[in-house]
Structures are given as structure tokens and as C-alpha cells.
Backbone as CSV, one residue per row, in Angstrom:
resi,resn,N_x,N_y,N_z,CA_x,CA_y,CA_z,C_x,C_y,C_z
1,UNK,0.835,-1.182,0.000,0.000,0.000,0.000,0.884,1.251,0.000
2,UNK,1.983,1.229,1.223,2.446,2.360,1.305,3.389,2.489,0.147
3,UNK,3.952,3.822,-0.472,4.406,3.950,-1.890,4.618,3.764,-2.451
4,UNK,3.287,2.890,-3.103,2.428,2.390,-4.025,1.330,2.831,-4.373
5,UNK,0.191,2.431,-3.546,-0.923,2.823,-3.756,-1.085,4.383,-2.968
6,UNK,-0.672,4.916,-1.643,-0.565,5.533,-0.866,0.794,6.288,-0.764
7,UNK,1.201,7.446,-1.042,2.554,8.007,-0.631,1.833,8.400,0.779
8,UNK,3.808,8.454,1.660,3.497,8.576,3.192,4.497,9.138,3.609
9,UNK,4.768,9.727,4.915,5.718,10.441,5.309,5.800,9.661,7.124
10,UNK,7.058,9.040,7.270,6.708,9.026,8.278,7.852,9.845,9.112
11,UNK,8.115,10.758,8.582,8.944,12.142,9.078,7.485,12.947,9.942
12,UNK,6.413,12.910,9.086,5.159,13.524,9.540,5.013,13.299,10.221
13,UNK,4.854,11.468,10.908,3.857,10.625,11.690,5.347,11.343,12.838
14,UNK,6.219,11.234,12.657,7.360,11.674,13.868,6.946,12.661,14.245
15,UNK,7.023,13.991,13.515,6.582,15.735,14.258,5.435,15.709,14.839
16,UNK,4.588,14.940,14.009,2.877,14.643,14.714,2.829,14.447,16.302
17,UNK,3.562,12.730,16.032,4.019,12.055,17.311,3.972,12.808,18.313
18,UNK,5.415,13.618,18.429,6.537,14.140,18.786,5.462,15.464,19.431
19,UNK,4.875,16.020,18.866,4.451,17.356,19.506,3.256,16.658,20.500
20,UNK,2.932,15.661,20.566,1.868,14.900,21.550,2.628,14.371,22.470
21,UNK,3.898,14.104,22.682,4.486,13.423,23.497,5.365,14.603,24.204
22,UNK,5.895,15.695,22.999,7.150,16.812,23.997,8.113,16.137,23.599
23,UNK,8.408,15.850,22.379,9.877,15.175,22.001,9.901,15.801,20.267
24,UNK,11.407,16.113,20.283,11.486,16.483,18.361,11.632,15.286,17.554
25,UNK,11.594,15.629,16.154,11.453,14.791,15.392,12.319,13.577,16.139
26,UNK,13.619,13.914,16.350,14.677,12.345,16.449,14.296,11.956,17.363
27,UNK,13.674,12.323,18.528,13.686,12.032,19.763,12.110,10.676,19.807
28,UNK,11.738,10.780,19.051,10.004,10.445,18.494,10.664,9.059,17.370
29,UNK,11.804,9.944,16.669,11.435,8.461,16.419,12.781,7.376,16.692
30,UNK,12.967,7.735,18.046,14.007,7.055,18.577,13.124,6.093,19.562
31,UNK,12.377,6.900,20.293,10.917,6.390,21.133,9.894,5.082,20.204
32,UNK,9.790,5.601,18.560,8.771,4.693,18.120,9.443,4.117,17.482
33,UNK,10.159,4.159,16.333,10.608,3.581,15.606,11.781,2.451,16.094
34,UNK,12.702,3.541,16.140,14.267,2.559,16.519,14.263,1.375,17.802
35,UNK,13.248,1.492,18.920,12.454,0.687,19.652,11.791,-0.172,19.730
36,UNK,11.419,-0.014,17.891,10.442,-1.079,17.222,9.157,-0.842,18.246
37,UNK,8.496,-0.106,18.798,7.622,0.273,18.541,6.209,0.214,17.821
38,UNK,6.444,1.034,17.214,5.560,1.197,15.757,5.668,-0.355,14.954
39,UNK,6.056,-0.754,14.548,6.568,-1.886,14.287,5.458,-2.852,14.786
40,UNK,5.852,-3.127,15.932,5.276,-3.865,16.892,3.306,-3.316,16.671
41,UNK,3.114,-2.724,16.718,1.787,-2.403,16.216,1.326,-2.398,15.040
42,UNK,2.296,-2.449,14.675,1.947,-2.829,13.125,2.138,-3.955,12.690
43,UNK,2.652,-5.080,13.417,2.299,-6.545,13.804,0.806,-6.528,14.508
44,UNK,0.554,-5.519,15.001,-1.194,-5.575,15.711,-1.056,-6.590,16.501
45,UNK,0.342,-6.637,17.160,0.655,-6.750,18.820,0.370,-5.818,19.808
46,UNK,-0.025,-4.720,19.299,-0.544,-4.002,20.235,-1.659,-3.040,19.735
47,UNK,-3.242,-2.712,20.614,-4.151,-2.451,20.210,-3.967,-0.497,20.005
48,UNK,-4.666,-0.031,19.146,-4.694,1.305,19.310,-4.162,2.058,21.038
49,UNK,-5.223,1.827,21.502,-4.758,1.968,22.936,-4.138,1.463,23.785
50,UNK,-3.208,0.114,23.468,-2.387,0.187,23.831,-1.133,1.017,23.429
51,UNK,-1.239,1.069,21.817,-0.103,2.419,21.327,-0.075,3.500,22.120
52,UNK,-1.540,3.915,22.433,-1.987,5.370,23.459,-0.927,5.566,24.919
53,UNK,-1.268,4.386,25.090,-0.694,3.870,26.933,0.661,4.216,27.153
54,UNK,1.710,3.246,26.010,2.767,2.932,26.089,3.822,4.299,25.310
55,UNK,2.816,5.342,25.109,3.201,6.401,24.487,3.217,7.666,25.700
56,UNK,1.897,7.376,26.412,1.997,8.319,27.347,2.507,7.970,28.742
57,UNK,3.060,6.677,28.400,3.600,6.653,29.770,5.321,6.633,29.482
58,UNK,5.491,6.778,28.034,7.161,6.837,27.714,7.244,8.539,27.484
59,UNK,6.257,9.016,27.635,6.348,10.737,27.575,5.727,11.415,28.747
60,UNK,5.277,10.830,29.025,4.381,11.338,30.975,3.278,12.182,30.429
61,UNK,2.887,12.401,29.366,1.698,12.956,29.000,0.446,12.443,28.591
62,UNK,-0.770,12.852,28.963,-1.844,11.991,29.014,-2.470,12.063,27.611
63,UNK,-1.946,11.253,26.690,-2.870,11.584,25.172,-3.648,10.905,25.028
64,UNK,-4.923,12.061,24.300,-6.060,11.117,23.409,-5.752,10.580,22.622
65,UNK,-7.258,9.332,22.225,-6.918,8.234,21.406,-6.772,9.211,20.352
66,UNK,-8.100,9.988,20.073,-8.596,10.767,18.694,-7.074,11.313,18.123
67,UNK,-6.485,12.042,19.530,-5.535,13.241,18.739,-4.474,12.325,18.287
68,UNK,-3.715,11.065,18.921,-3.061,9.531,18.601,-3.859,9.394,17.096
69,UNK,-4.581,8.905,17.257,-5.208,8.423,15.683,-4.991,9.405,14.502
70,UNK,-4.998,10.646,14.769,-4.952,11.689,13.865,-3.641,11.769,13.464
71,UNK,-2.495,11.689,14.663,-1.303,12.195,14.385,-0.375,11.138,14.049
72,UNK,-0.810,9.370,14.140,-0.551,8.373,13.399,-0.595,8.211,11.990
73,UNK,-1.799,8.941,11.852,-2.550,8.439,10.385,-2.620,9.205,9.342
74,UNK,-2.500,10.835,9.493,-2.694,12.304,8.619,-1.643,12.063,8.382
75,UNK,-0.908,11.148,7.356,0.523,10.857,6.461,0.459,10.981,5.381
76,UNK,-0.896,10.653,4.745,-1.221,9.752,3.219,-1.499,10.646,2.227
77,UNK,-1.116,10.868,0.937,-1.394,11.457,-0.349,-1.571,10.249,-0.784
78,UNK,-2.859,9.922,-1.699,-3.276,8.976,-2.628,-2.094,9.506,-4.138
79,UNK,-1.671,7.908,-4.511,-1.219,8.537,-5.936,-2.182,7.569,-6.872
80,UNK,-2.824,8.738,-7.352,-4.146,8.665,-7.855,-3.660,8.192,-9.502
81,UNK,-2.376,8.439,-9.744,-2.054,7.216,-10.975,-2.442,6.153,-10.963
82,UNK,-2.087,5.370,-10.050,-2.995,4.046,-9.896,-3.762,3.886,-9.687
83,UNK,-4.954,4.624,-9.688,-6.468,4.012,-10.155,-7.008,3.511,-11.362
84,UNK,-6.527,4.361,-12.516,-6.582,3.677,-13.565,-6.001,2.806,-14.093
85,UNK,-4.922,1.912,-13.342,-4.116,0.847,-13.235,-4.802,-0.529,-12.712
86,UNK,-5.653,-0.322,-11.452,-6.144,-0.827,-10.996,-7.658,-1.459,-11.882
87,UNK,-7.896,-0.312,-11.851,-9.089,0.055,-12.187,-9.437,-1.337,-13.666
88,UNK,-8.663,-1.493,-14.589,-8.127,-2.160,-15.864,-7.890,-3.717,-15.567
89,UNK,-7.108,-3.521,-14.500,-6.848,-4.840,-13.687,-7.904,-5.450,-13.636
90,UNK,-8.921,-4.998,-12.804,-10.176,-5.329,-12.958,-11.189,-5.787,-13.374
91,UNK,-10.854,-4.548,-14.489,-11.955,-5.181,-15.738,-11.712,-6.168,-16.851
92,UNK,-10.146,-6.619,-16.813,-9.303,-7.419,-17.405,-9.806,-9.280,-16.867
93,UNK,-10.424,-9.158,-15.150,-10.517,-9.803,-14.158,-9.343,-10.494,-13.732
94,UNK,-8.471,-9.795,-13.509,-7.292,-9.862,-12.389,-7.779,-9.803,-11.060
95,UNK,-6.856,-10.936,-10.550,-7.231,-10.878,-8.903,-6.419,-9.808,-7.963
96,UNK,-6.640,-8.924,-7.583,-5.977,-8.264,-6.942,-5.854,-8.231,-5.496
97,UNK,-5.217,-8.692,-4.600,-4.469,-9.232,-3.627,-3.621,-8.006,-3.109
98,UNK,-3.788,-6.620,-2.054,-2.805,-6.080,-0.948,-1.984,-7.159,-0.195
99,UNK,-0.883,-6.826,0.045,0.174,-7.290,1.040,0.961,-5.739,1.053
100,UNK,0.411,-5.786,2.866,0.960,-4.249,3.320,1.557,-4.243,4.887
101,UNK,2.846,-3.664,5.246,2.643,-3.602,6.519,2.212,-2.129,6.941
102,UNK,0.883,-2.435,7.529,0.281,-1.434,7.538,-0.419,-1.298,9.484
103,UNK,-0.751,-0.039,9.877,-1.544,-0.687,11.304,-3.152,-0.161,11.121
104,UNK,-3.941,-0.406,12.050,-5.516,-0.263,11.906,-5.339,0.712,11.744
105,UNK,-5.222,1.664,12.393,-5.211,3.333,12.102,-5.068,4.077,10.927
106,UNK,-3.684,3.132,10.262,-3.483,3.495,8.742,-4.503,3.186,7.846
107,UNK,-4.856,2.040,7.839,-6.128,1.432,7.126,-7.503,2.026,6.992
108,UNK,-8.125,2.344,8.345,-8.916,3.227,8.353,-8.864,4.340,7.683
109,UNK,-7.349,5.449,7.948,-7.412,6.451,7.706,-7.582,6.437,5.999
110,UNK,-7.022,5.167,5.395,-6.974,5.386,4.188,-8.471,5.056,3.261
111,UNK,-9.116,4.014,3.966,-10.333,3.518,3.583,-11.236,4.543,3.769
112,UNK,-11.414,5.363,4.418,-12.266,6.766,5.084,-11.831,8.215,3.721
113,UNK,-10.599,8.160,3.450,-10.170,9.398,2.891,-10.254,9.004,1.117
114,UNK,-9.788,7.788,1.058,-9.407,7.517,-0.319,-10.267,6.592,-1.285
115,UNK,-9.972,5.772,-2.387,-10.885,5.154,-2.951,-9.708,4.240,-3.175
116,UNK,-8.658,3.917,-3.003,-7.774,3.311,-4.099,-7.675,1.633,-3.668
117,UNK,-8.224,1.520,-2.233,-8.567,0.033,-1.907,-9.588,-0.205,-2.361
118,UNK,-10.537,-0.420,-2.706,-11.527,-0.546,-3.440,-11.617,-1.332,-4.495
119,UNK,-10.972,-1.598,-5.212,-10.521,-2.853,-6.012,-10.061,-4.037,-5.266
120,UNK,-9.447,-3.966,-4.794,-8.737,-5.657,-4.081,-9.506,-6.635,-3.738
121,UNK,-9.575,-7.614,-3.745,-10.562,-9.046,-3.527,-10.162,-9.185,-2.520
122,UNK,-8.264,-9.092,-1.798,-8.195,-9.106,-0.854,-7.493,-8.764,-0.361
123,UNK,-7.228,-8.491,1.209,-6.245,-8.250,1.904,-5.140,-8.593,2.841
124,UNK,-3.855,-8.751,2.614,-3.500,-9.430,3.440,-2.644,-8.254,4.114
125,UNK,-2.833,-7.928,5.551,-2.449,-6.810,6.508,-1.465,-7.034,7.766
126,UNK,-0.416,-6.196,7.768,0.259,-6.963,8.712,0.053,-6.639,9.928
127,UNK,-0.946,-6.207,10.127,-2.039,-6.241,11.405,-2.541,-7.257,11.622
128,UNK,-3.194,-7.594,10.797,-4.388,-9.116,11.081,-3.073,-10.441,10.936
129,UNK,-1.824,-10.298,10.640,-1.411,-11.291,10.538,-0.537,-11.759,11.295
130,UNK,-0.107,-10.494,12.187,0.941,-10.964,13.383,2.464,-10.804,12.529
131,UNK,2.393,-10.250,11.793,3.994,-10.303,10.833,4.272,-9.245,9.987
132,UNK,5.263,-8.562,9.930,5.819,-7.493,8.961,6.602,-8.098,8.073
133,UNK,6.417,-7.469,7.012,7.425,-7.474,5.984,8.881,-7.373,5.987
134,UNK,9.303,-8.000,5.963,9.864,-9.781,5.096,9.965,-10.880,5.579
135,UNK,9.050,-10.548,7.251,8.894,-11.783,7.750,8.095,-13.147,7.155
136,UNK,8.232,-13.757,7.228,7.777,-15.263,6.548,6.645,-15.292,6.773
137,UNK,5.609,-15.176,8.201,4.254,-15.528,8.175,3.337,-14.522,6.894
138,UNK,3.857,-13.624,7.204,2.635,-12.349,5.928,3.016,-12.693,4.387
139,UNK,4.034,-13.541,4.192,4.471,-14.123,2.870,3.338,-15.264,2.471
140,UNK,3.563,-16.261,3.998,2.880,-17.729,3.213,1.034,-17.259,3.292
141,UNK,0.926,-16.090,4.214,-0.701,-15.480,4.112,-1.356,-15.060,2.988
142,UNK,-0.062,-14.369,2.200,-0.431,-13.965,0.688,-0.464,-14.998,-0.309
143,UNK,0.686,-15.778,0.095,0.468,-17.392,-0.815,-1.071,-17.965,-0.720
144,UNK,-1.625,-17.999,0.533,-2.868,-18.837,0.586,-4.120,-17.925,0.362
145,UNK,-3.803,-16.521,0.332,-4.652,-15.500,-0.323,-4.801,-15.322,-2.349
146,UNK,-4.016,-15.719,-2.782,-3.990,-15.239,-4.533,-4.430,-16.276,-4.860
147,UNK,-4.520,-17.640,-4.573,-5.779,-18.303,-5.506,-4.469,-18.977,-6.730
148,UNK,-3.592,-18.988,-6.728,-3.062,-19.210,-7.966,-1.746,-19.764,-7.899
149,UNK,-0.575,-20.370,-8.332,0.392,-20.643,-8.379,1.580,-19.601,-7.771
150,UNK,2.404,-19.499,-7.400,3.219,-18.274,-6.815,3.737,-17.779,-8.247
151,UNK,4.246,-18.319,-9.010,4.610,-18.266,-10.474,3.856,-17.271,-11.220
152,UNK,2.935,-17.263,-11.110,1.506,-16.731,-11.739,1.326,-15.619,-11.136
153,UNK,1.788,-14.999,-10.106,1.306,-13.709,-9.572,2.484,-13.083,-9.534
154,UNK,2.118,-11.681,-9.967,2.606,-10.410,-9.975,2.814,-9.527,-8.907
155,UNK,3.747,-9.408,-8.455,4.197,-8.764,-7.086,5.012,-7.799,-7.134
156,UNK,4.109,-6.513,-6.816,5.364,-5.168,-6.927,5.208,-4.587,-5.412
157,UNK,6.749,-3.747,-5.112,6.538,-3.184,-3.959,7.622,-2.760,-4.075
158,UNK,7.679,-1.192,-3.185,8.835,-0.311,-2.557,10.091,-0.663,-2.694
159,UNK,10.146,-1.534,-1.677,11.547,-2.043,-0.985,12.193,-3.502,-1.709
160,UNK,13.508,-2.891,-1.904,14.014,-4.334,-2.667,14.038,-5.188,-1.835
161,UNK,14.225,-5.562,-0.598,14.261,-6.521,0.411,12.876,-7.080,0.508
162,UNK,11.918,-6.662,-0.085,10.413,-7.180,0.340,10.333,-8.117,-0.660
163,UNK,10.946,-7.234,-2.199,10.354,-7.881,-3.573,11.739,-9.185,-3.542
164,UNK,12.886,-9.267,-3.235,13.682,-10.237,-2.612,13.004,-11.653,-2.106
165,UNK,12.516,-11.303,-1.333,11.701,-12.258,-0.211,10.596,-12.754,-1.210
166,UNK,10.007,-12.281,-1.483,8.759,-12.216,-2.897,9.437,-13.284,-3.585
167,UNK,10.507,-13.217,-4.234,11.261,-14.156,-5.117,11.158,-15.726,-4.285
168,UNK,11.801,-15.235,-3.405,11.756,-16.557,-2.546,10.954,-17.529,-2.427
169,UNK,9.634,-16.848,-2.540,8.351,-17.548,-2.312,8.012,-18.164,-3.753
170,UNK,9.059,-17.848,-4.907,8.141,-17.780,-6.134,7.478,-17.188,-6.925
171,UNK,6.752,-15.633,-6.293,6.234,-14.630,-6.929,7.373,-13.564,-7.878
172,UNK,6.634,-13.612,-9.274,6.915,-12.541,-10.101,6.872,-11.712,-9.926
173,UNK,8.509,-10.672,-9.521,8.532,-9.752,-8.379,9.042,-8.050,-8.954
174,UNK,8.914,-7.276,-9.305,9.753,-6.523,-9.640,9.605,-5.279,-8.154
175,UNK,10.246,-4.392,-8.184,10.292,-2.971,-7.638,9.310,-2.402,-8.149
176,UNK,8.629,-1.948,-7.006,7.886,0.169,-7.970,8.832,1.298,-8.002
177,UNK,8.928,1.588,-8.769,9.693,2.802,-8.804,8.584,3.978,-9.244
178,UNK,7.567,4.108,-10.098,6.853,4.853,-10.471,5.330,3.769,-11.405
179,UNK,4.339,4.845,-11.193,2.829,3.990,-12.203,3.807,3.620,-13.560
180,UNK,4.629,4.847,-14.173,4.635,4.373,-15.654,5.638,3.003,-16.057
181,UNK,6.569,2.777,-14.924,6.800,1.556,-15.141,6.509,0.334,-14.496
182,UNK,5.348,0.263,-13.722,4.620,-0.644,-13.298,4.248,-1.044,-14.740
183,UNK,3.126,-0.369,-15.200,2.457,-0.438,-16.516,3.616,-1.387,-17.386
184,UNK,4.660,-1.008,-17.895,5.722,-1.492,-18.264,6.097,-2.938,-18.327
185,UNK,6.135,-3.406,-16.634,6.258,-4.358,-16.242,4.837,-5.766,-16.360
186,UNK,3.650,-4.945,-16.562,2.437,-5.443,-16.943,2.438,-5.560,-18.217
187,UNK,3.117,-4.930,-19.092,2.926,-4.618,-20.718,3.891,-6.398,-20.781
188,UNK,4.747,-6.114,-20.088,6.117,-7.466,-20.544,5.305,-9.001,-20.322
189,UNK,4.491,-9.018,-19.521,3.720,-9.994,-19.105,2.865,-10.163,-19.637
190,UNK,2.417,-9.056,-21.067,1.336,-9.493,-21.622,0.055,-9.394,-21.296
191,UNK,-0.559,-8.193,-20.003,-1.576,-8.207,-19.166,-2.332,-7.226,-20.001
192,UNK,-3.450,-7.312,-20.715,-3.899,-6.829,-21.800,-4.172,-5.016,-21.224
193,UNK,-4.299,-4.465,-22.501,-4.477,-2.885,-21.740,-3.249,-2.246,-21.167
194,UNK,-1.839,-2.638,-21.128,-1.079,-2.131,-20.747,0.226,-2.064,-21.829
């Protein structure tokens, strides 16, 4: 999802953080990140409010869920190139299958603001699955999610270490770097409309 379907900043989700807790950018994301943290909730090892808890009791300040949810989640620009990517996919009847490490908060925020999930048959979240990316469980989840041979599915994403792991499993893997050579990479495969 994230820059892919969703550009994100999580320099943002830090200053956001960071001004709810009384810590600057590094300090925020020395607290969430480098702590694994965030992480860890985004395994959906830990519930919204527990993020709340373990935030205000590592900053001594008493934060709301709402203003937490807001300052987690107000990251996202839709890149609205890929709708009509999707969109084709679709009508082509491609199965379209998310694999995201993503947390509830993000999901919401994006399902509430955007349209660009809206296509997918399904989801595989590394919330609901107990595993981040390139860990092995959210791999074999997507295996038993696509319906199809690992061979047979098309797998793009961000990070070369994800689309790496992707290989591993068997999936036809490239990088995103941008919509116009996604398209590209769909054109080579022969996926009609592209």
C-alpha cells in the first residue's frame, strides 16, 4: 500500500508524534521507531490503545486516542495514478491481492479518505497477521490468499528486500519505482491494456 498505492511520510507521523508526546522529530522516532515500537503495532501486537498507553507513559503525557489516531494516520497522499491501473486490472478480471505492513489506524485512515482500496478481492495486513514485511508468516498469508500458483502472480513493492523475499516464495517480483513503469512491467507480461 504504502508507496504504491498511498505516498506517506513518516517524518510527519514523527513531528505529529513528537508534539503529543514533547519530544522532536529524532527524539520520536528514537521512542517509536528505533524501539520497534511502531513496528510492533503494526504486527497488531498491540491495540490502538495500547499504542496510546505505552506512548503516554514513555512521555508522561496523558494523550487522546482521537488526537493519537490523527497524528498516526494524517501521512497519506493517494497517488491517484494508480487508479486507472487498478481500475483495468479489474476489468481485465485480475485478482488483486494487498500485502501491506500497515496498522488499523493506517487502514482506516486510508479507507475513510481515499478510494484506491476498493478494487482488491483481498487483503492481506500486517495487522491481522501478526507479521511485517519480510517476515515469513505475511508471505505464506499472501500465498494462501492469490488463488493461484506463486509463479503466476505479480508482485510489486517499494523495498528491494520485500520484492527479494517475494522471489523466494516464487512470486513474479519486480520494484515500484513509479505507475509508468509498473504499466511497463504489466505490458512485458502481456496483461492486456497495458
Amino acid at each position: 500500500m504504502g508507496n504504491v498505492l498511498v505516498f506517506f511520510s513518516h517524518e510527519r507521523m514523527c513531528r505529529q508524534i513528537g508534539a503529543l508526546c514533547g519530544w522532536n522529530r529524532d527524539e520520536c522516532r528514537r521512542q517509536l521507531m528505533d524501539s520497534g515500537l511502531q513496528w510492533n503495532y503494526e504486527r497488531g501486537l498491540l491495540t490502538c490503545a495500547q499504542m496510546r498507553d505505552a506512548l503516554s507513559e514513555l512521555s508522561g503525557r496523558s494523550i487522546s486516542l482521537a488526537a493519537l489516531d490523527r497524528a498516526t494516520a494524517d501521512i497519506f497522499i493517494e497517488n491517484t495514478s494508480m487508479l486507472p491501473v487498478l481500475a483495468r486490472l479489474k476489468a481485465n478480471g485480475q485478482r488483486l491481492v494487498l500485502l501491506s505492513n500497515t496498522s488499523v489506524s493506517h487502514v482506516r485512515y486510508v479507507e475513510k479518505h481515499f478510494d484506491v482500496l476498493n478494487e482488491f478481492d483481498d487483503r492481506i495486513l500486517s495487522c491481522e497477521v501478526g507479521a511485517i514485511k519480510p517476515e515469513a508468516r505475511i508471505y505464506e498469508a499472501a500465498l494462501e490468499a492469490i488463488h493461484c500458483d506463486p509463479g503466476e502472480c505479480f508482485y510489486t513493492d517499494d523495498i528491494a528486500a520485500y520484492i527479494e523475499k517475494g522471489r523466494e516464495y516464487g512470486l513474479d517480483a519486480e520494484i515500484f519505482t513509479q505507475t509508468a513503469v509498473l504499466k511497463e512491467h504489466l505490458h512485458d507480461r502481456q496483461i492486456t491494456g497495458f
